[in-house]
C-alpha positions as CSV (number, residue, x, y, z in Angstrom):
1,X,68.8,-7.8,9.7
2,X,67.3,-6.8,13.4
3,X,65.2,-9.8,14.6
4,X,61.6,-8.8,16.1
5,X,61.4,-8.1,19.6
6,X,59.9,-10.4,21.7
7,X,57.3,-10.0,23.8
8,X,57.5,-9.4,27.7
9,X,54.6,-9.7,29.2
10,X,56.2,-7.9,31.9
11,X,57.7,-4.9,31.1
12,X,55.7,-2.0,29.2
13,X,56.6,-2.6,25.2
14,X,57.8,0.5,23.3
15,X,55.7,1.8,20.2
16,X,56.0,4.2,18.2
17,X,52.9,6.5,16.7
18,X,53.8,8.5,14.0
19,X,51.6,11.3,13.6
20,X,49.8,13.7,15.8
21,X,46.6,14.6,13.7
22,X,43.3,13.5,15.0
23,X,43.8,9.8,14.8
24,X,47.2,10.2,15.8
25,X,46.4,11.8,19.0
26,X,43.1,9.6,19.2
27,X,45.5,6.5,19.3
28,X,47.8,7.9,21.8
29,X,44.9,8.8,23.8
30,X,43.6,5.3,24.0
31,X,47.6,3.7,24.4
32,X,48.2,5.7,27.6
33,X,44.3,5.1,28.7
34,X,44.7,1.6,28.5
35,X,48.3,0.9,29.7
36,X,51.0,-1.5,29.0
37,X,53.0,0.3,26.4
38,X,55.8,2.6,26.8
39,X,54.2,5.7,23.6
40,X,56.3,7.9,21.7
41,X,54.0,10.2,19.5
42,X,56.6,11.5,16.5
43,X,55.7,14.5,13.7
44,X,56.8,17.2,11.9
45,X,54.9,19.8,13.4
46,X,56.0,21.4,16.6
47,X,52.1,22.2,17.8
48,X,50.7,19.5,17.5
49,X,53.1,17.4,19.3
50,X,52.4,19.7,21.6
51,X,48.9,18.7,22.1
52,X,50.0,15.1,22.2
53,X,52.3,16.0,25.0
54,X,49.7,17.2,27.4
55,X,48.4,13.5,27.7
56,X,52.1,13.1,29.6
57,X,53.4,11.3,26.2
58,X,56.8,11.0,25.3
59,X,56.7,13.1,21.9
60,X,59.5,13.4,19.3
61,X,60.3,15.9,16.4
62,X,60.8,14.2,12.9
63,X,62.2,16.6,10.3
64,X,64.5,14.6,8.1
65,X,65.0,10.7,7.0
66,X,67.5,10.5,9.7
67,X,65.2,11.4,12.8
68,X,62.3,9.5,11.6
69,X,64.7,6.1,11.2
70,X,65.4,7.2,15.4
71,X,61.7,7.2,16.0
72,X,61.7,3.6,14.1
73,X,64.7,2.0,15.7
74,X,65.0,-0.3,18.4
75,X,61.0,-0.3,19.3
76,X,58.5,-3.5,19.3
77,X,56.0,-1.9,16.9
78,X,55.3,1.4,14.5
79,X,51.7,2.4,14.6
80,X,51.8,4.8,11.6
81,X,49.4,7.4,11.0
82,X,50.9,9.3,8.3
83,X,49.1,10.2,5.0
84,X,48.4,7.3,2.7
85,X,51.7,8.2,0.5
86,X,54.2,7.7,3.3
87,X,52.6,4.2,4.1
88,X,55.7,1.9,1.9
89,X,58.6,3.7,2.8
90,X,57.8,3.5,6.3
91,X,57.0,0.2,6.2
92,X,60.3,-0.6,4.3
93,X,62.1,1.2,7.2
94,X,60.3,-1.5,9.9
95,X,61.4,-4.1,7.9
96,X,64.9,-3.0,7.8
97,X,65.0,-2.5,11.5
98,X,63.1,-5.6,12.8
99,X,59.9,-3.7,14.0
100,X,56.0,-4.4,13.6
101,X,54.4,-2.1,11.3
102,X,50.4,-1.6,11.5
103,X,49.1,1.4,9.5
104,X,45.7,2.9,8.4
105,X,46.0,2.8,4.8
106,X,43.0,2.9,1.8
107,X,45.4,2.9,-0.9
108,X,45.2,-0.5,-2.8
109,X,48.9,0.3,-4.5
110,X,50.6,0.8,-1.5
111,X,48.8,-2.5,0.3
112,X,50.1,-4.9,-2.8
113,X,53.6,-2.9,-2.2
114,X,53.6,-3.6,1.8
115,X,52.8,-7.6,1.0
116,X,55.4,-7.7,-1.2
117,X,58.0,-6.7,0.7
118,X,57.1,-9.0,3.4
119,X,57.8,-11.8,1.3
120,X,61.0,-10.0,0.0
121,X,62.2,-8.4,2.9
122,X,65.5,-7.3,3.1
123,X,67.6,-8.4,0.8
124,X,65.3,-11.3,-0.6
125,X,64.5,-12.5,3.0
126,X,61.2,-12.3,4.6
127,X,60.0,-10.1,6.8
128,X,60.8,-11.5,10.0
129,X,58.4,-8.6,11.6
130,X,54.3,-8.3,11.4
131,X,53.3,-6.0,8.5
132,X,49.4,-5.0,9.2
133,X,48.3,-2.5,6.5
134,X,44.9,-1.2,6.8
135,X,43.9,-1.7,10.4
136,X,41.1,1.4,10.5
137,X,37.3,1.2,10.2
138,X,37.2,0.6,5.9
139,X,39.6,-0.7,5.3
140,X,40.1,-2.8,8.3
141,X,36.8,-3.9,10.5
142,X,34.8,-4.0,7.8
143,X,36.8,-6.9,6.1
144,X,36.5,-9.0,9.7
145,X,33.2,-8.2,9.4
146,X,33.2,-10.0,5.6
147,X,35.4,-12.7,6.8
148,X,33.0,-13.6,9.8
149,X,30.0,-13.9,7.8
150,X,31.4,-15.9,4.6
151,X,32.7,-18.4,7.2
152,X,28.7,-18.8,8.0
153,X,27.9,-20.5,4.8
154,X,28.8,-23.9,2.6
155,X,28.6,-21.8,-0.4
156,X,29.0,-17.9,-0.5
157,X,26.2,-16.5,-3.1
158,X,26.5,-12.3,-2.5
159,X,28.9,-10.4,0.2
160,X,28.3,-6.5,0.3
161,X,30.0,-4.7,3.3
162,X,28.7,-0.8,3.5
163,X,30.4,1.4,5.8
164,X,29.9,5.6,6.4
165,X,31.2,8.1,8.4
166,X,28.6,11.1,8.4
167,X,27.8,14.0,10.2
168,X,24.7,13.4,12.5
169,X,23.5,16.8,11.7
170,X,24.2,17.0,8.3
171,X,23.7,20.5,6.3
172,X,24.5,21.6,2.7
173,X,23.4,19.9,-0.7
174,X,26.6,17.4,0.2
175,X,25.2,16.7,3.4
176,X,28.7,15.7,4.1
177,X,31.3,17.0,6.7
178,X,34.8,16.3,6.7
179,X,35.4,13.6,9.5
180,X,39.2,12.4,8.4
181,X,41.9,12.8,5.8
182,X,40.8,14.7,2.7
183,X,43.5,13.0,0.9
184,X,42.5,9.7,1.8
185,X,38.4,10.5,0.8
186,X,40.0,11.5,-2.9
187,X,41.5,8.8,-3.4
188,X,38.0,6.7,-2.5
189,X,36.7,8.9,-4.7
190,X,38.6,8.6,-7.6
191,X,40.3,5.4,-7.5
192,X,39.5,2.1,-9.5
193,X,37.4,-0.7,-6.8
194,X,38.5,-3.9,-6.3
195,X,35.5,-6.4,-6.3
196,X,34.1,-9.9,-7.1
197,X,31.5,-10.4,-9.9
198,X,30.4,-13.5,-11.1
199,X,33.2,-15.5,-9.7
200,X,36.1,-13.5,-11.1
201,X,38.6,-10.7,-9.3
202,X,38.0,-7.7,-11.2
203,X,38.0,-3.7,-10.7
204,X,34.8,-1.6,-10.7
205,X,34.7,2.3,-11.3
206,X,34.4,4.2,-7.9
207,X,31.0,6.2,-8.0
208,X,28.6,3.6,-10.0
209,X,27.1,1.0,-8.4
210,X,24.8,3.5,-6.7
211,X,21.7,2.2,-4.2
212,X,19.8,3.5,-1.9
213,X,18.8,1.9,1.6
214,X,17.1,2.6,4.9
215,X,18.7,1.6,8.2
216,X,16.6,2.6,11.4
217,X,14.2,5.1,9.5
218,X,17.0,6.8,8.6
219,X,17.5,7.1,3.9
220,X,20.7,6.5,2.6
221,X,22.6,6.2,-0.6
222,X,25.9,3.5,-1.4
223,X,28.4,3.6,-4.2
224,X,31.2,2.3,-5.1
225,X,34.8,3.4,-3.7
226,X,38.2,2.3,-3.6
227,X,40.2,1.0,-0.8
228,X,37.6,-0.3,1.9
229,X,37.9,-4.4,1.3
230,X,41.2,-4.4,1.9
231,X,42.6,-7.7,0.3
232,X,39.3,-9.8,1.3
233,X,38.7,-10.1,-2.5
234,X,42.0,-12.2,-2.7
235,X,41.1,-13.9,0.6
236,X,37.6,-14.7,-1.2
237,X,38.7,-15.5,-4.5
238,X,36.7,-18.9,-5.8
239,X,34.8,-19.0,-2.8
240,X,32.0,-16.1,-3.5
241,X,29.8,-15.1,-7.0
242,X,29.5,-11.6,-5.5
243,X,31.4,-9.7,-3.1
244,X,31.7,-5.4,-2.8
245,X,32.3,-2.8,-1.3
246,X,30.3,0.4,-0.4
247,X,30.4,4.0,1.2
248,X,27.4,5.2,2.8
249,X,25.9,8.7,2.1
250,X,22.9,10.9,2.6
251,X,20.9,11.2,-0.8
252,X,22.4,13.4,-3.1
253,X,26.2,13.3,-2.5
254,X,26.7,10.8,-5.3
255,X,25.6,13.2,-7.5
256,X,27.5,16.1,-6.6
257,X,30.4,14.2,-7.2
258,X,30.2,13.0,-10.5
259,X,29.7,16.7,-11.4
260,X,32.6,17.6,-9.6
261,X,35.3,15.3,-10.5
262,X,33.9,14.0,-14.3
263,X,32.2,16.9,-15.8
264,X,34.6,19.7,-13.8
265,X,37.5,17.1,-14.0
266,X,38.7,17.5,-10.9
267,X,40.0,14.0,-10.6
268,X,42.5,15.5,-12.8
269,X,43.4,18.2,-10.2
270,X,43.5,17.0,-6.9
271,X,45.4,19.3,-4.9
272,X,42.6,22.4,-5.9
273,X,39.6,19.4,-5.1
274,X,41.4,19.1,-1.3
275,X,41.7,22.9,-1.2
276,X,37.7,23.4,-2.1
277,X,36.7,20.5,0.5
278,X,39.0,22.0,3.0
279,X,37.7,25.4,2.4
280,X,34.1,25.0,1.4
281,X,33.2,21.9,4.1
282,X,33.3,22.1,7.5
283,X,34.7,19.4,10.0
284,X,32.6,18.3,12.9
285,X,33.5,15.6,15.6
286,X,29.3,15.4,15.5
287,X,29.5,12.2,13.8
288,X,28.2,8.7,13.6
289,X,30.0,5.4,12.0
290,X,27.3,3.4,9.7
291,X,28.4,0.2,9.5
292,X,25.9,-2.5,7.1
293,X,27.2,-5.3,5.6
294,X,24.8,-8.7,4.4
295,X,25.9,-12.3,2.8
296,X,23.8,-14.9,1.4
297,X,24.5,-18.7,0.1
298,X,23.9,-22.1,0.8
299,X,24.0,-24.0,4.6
300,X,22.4,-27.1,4.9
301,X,21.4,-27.3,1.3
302,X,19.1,-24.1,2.1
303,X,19.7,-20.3,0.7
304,X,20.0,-18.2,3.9
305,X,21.1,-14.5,4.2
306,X,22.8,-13.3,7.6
307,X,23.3,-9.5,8.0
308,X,25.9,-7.6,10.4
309,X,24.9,-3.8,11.4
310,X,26.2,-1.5,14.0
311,X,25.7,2.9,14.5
312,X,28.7,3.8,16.2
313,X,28.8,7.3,18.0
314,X,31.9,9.7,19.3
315,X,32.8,9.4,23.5
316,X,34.2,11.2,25.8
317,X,37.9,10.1,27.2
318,X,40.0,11.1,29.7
319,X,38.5,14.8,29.5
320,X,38.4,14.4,25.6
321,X,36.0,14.1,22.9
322,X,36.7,11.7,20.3
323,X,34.7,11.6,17.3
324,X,33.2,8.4,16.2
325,X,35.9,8.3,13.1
326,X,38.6,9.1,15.6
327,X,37.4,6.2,17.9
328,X,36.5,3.8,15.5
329,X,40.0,4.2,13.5
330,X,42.2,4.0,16.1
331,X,40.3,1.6,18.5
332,X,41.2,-0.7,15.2
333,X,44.5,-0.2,15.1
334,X,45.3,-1.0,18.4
335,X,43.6,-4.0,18.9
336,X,45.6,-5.1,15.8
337,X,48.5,-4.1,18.2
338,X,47.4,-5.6,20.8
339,X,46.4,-9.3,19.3
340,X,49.6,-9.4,17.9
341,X,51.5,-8.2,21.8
342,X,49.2,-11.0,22.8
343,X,50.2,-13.7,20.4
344,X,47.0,-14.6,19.0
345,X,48.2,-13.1,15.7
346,X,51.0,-14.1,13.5
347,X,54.7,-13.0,14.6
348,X,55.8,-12.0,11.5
349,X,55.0,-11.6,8.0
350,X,52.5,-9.9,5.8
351,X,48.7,-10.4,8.3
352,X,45.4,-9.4,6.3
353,X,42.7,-7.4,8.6
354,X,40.4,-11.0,7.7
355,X,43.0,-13.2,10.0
356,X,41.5,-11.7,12.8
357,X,38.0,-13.4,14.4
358,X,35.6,-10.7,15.1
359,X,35.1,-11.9,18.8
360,X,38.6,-11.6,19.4
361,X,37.8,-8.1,18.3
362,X,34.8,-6.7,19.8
363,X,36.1,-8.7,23.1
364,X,39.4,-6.8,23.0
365,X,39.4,-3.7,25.3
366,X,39.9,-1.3,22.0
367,X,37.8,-3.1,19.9
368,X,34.6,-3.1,22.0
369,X,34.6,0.5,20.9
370,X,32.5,-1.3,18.4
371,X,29.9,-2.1,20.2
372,X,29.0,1.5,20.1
373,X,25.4,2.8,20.4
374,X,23.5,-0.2,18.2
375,X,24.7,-3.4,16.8
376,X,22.7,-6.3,15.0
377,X,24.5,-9.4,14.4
378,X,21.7,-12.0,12.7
């Protein structure tokens, strides 16, 4: 097996992107910003590796196992931005070749599939490369988030993270546009939750659990979906009564869904649900990231509750818009990058988003993309 590289502080390290949809270009955007790594953006698709190439990126066309594994080979890290499916057998492929793997992933299967193979490896070695699944906004910040303010208390009562990405303007009984992959939002939507309750690692059905909230004047709904604590439940496990995971809506969209995917049963029929979203719902990069999340317990033999809340907004970059989803995503992947080119991550092995100390974060120069437009840390 291919050792991982090491780090030269002094030459420009070579990564990989693959994918050039938003987040893929958002990522490359912010790599060639910032400096100190030598990009290659690889895809499928001709145009939009040609988009990616007008940020004066090195861009390479992947249309078969063999060029992808040319993409993969000989580089210090793969940032992969790929749909949610592709997330294992690209990781398998860093393993092989000695190269870092961070990726953007919701999918609890694949996550469980990427940690065992970094205890496995290669033939029944361990990884001897980082494998950081689930570096984006939910799942990814929002567990550091978690992490930071469990560490607060003696005793951990309740930890419930909240997180949305919602149009600023929003229209339509869903008042809902689409922000990022349509796949990935499915598969929120239908998949079984991993949780905490009453002490005990468990699995909650996506779409119950529904509140509603105000944050800043501003009414909101919360319910249950998969994917978005990433494997904070495991790192939590006899140390919390309650811990869960939220996404944020208008009021209203809850509703809509049920009707859609129980009573039409279009969890059953996934591909026509992405066609009707990708027909029906527009896209805007008019966006804002909600992030709310709140933990209570004992310190000091006294119940007290400390609360973490930030509105996050798109930018312009380099002559580009990013949308807040766009900026907040890949802003989290590459400060994972980045603390791990730095050494204040682990070298190698399976690394859960909750290793990382949110100052290190917000204080990185991606992750103080965070910092965005409000944030309330009490």
């Amino acid at each position: 097996m291919t050792t991982a590289h090491t780090t030269d502080r002094s030459a420009e390290l070579a990564v990989t992107v693959l994918g050039a949809g938003h987040i893929g270009f958002a990522i490359a955007l912010l790599l060639k910003q910032a400096g100190g790594y030598r990009l290659t953006v690889a895809d499928r698709d001709p145009m939009r590796l040609a988009e990616v190439s007008a940020l004066g990126v090195h861009t390479q066309l992947i249309s078969d196992e063999p060029s992808l594994q040319a993409a993969v080979a000989g580089r210090y890290a793969v940032l992969n931005a790929l749909p949610y499916h592709r997330a294992v057998a690209v990781a398998t492929l860093c393993v092989q070749e000695g190269v870092h793997y961070f990726d953007l992933t919701e999918d609890v299967q694949s996550t469980h599939a990427i940690r065992r193979l970094a205890l496995q490896g290669r033939a029944g070695e361990a990884a001897q490369s980082v494998l950081m699944p689930q570096c984006g906004l939910a799942p990814g910040f929002i567990g550091i988030v978690g992490q930071d303010l469990a560490g607060r208390f003696d005793a951990l009562h309740t930890l419930r993270m909240r997180v949305g990405a919602l149009p600023r303007y929003p229209q339509g009984a869903l008042r809902y546009n689409l922000t990022w992959s349509t796949e990935g939002l499915i598969n929120e939507y239908c998949n079984p939750c991993e949780a905490i309750v009453d002490g005990v690692r468990t699995t909650v059905p996506a779409l119950e659990g529904l509140e509603t909230f105000a944050l800043d004047g501003v009414e909101y709904e919360a319910f249950n979906t998969s994917g978005g604590l990433g494997t904070l439940t495991e790192t939590l496990a006899g140390k919390a009564r309650q811990v869960d995971y939220q996404s944020i809506r208008y009021p209203g969209h809850c509703a809509i869904l049920k009707l859609l995917l129980n009573d039409l049963r279009l969890r059953d029929r996934r591909d026509l649900l992405k066609e009707l979203m990708e027909t029906a719902i527009p896209t805007t990069d008019q966006d804002v990231i909600v992030v709310f999340a709140t933990a209570s317990g004992l310190r000091g033999g006294r119940l007290v509750q400390h609360s973490y809340s930030a509105r996050i907004v798109g930018r312009r970059l380099a002559g580009y818009t990013l949308s807040a989803i766009q900026l907040t995503t890949a802003a989290g992947i590459c400060t994972a990058l980045d603390l791990v080119a730095q050494g204040r991550l682990s070298g190698q092995g399976f690394v859960g988003q909750e290793s990382v100390p949110l100052q290190d974060f917000l204080y990185n120069r991606f992750g103080a993309a965070y910092l965005g437009e409000s944030v309330e840390a009490a």
